[in-house]
C-alpha positions as CSV (number, residue, x, y, z in Angstrom):
1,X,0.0,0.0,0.0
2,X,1.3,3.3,-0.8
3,X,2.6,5.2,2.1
4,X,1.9,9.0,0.8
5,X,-0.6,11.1,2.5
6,X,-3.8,11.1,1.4
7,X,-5.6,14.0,-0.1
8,X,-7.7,15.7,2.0
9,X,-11.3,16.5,0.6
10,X,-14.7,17.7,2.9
11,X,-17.2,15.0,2.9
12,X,-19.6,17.2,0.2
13,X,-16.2,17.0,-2.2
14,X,-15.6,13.7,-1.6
15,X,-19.0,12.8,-2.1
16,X,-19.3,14.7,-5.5
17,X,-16.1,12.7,-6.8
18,X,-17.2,9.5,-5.7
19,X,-20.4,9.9,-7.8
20,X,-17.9,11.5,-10.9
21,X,-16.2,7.9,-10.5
22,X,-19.2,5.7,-10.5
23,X,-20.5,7.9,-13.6
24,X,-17.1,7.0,-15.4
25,X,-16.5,3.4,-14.4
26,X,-19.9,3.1,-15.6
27,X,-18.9,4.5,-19.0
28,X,-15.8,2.0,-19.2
29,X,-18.2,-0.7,-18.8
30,X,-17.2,-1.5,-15.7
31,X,-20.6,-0.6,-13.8
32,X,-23.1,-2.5,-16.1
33,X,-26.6,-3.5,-15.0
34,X,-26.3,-1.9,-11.7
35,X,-23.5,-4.1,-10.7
36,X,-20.0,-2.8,-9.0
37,X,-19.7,-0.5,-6.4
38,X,-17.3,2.3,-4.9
39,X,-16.2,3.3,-1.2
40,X,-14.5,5.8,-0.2
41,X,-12.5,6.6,3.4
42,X,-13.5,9.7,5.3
43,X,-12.5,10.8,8.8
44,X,-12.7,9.3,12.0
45,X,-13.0,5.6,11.0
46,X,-16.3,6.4,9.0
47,X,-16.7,5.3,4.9
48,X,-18.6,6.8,2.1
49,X,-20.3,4.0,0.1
50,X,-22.3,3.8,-2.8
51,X,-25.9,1.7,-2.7
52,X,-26.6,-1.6,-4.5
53,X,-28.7,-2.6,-7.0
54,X,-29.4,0.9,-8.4
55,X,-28.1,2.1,-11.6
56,X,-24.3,3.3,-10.9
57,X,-24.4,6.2,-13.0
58,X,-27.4,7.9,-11.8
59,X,-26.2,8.2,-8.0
60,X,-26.2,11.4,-6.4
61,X,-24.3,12.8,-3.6
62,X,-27.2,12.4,-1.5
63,X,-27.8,8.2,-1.9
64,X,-24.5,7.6,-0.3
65,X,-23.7,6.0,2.9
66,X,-21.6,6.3,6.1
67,X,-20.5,2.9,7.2
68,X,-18.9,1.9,10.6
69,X,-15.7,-0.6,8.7
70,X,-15.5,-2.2,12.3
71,X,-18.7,-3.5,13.0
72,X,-20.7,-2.7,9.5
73,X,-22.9,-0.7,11.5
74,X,-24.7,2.2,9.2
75,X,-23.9,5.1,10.8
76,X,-26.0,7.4,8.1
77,X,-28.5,6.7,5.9
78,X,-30.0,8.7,2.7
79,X,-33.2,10.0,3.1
80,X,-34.5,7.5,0.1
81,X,-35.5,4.4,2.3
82,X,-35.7,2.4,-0.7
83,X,-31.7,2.2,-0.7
84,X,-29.6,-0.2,0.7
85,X,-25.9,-0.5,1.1
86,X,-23.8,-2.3,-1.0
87,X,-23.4,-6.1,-1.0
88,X,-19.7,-5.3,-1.5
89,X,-19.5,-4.0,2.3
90,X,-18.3,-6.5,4.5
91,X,-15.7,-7.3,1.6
92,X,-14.5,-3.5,1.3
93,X,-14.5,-3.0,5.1
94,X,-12.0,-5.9,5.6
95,X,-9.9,-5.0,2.6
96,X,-9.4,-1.4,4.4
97,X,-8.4,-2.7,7.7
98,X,-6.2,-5.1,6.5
99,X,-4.5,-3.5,3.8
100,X,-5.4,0.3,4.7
101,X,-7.2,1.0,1.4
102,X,-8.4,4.4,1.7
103,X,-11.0,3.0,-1.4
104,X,-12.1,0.3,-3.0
105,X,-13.7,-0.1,-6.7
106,X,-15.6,-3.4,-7.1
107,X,-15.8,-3.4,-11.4
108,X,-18.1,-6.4,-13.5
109,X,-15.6,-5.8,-16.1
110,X,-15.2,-8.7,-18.8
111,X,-11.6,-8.8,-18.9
112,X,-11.4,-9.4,-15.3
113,X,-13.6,-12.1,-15.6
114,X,-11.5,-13.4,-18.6
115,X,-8.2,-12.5,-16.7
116,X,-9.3,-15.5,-13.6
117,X,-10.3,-17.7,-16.4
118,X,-6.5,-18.1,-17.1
119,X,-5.3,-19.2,-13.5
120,X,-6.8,-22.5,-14.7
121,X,-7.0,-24.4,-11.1
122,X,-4.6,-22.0,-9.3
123,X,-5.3,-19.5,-6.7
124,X,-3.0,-16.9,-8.8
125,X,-3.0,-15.2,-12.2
126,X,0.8,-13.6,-12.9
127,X,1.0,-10.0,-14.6
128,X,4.5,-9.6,-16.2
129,X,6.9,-7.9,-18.8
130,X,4.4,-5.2,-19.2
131,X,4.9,-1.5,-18.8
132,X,2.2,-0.4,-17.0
133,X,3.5,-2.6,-14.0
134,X,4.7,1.1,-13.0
135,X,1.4,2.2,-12.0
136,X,1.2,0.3,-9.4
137,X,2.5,1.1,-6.1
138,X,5.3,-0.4,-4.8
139,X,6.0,-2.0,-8.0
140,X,7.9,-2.0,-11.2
141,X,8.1,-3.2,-15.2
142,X,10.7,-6.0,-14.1
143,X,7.9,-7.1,-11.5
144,X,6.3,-10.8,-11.8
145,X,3.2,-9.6,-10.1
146,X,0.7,-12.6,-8.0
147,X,-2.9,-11.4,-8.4
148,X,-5.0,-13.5,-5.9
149,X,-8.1,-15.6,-7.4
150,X,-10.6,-16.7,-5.3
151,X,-14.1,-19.1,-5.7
152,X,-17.1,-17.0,-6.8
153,X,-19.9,-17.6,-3.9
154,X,-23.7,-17.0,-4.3
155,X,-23.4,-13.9,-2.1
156,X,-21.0,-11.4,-2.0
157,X,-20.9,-11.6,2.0
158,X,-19.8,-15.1,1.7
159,X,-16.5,-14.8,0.1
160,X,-15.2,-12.1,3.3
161,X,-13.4,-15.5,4.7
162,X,-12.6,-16.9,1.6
163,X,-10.6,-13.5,0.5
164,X,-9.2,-12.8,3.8
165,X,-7.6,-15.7,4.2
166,X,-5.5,-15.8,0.2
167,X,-4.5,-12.0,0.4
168,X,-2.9,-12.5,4.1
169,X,-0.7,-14.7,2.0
170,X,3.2,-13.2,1.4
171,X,3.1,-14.0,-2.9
172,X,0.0,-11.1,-2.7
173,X,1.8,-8.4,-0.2
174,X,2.3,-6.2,-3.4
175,X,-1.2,-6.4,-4.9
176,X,-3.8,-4.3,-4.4
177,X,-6.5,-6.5,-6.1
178,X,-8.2,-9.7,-6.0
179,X,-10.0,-11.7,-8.8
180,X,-13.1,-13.1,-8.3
181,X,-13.9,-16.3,-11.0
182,X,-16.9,-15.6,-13.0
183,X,-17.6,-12.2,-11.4
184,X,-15.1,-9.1,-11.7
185,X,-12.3,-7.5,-9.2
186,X,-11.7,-6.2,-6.3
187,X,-9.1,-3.0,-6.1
188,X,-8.2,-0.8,-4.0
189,X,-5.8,2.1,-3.6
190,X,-4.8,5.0,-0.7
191,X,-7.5,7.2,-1.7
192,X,-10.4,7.5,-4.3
193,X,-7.3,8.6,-6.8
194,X,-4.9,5.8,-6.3
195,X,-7.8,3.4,-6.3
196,X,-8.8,4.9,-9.9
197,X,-5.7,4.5,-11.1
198,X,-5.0,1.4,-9.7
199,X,-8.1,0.3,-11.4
200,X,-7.1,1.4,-15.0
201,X,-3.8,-0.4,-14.6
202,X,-5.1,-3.3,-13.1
203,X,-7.7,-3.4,-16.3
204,X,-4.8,-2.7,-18.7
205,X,-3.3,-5.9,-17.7
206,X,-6.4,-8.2,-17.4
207,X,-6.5,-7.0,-21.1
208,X,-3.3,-7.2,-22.0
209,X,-2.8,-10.8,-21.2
210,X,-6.0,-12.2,-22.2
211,X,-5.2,-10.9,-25.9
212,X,-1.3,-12.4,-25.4
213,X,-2.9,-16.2,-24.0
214,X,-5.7,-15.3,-27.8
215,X,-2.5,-14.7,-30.1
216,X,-0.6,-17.5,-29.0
217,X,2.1,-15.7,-27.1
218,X,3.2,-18.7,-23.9
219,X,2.4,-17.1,-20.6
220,X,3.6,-17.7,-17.2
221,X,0.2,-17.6,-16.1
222,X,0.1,-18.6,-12.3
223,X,2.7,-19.4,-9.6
224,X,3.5,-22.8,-7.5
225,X,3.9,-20.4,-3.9
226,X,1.5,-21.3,-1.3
């Protein structure tokens, strides 16, 4: 996790970008048919986080809410009952206390989805000899980098264990995301920012090596670490 401060925005700015996000990870096709979801850090142990099962794009500052990461208690609700908070949230509450994201981006992407295909029956996908290695903190070109694949579940609450338990593991210290067969990703980053471009990188590789393993190119695709 990258050590640098985090920026600093009031809750009505941090809300506004959070909703800018959602709008544009919508337009990547990351957010389609009301899947993904977005939280954010704020002060004092609280996080901003985007409702589920509503139309990303059309999210307003307003239909956020403040989640305790401790206990998953809702500390604030939006006025429109009808909400409820994301099925990501026990998932993105353990991800920030036990890597210190500052924010988490769960995409539906395809090439995510695609990019777990290729760990076959291992618990690891390996991103290598590509550029944009350099986007991600801590890390560089020359990297072989362990991306953690875990078991899809019927619920999102019921891989928390499942995902806790692989990205504890030392090959995944430098990652700051975690595949999820037949569903999308997980990544997270310091801040709203860091996650965003983590996010980009992350789906530059997924990408990337799906169109290598297409055209033929031999891949190193997973790792014998346990």
């Amino acid at each position: 996790m990258s050590q640098r401060v985090r920026q600093k925005q009031s809750d009505a700015a941090l809300r506004k970008t959070l909703c800018e996000f959602l709008a544009l990870y919508y337009e990547k096709g990351w957010f389609g048919g009301t899947g993904g979801g977005l939280c954010a850090a704020l002060d004092m142990g609280r996080v901003l986080m985007a409702p589920t099962g509503v139309h990303k794009e059309r999210v307003r500052p307003a239909d956020l809410f403040v989640i305790d990461p401790k206990s998953g208690a809702i500390i604030h609700a939006p006025k429109d009952v009808a909400l409820c908070p994301s099925e990501c949230s026990g998932i993105f509450s353990l991800i920030i206390q036990q890597r210190g994201a500052g924010s988490v981006v769960h995409t539906h992407a395809l090439s995510s989805v695609l990019a777990a295909d290729l760990a076959g029956n291992a618990d690891r996908v390996l991103f290598q000899d590509l550029e944009m290695l350099k986007g991600l903190a801590g890390c560089a070109n020359t990297d072989r980098h362990a991306v953690a694949v875990v078991r899809n579940t019927p619920r999102e609450a019921e891989l928390v264990a499942r995902i806790e338990a692989l990205i504890a593991l030392p090959p995944f210290a430098k990652s700051h995301c975690i595949l999820v067969r037949d569903h999308g990703a997980y990544i997270w980053g310091g801040d709203l920012w860091e996650a965003k471009r983590h996010a980009e990188v992350y789906h530059f590789l997924f990408e990337a090596t799906v169109a290598r393993r297409q055209y033929g190119r031999p891949l190193p695709l997973s790792g014998g670490e346990k």
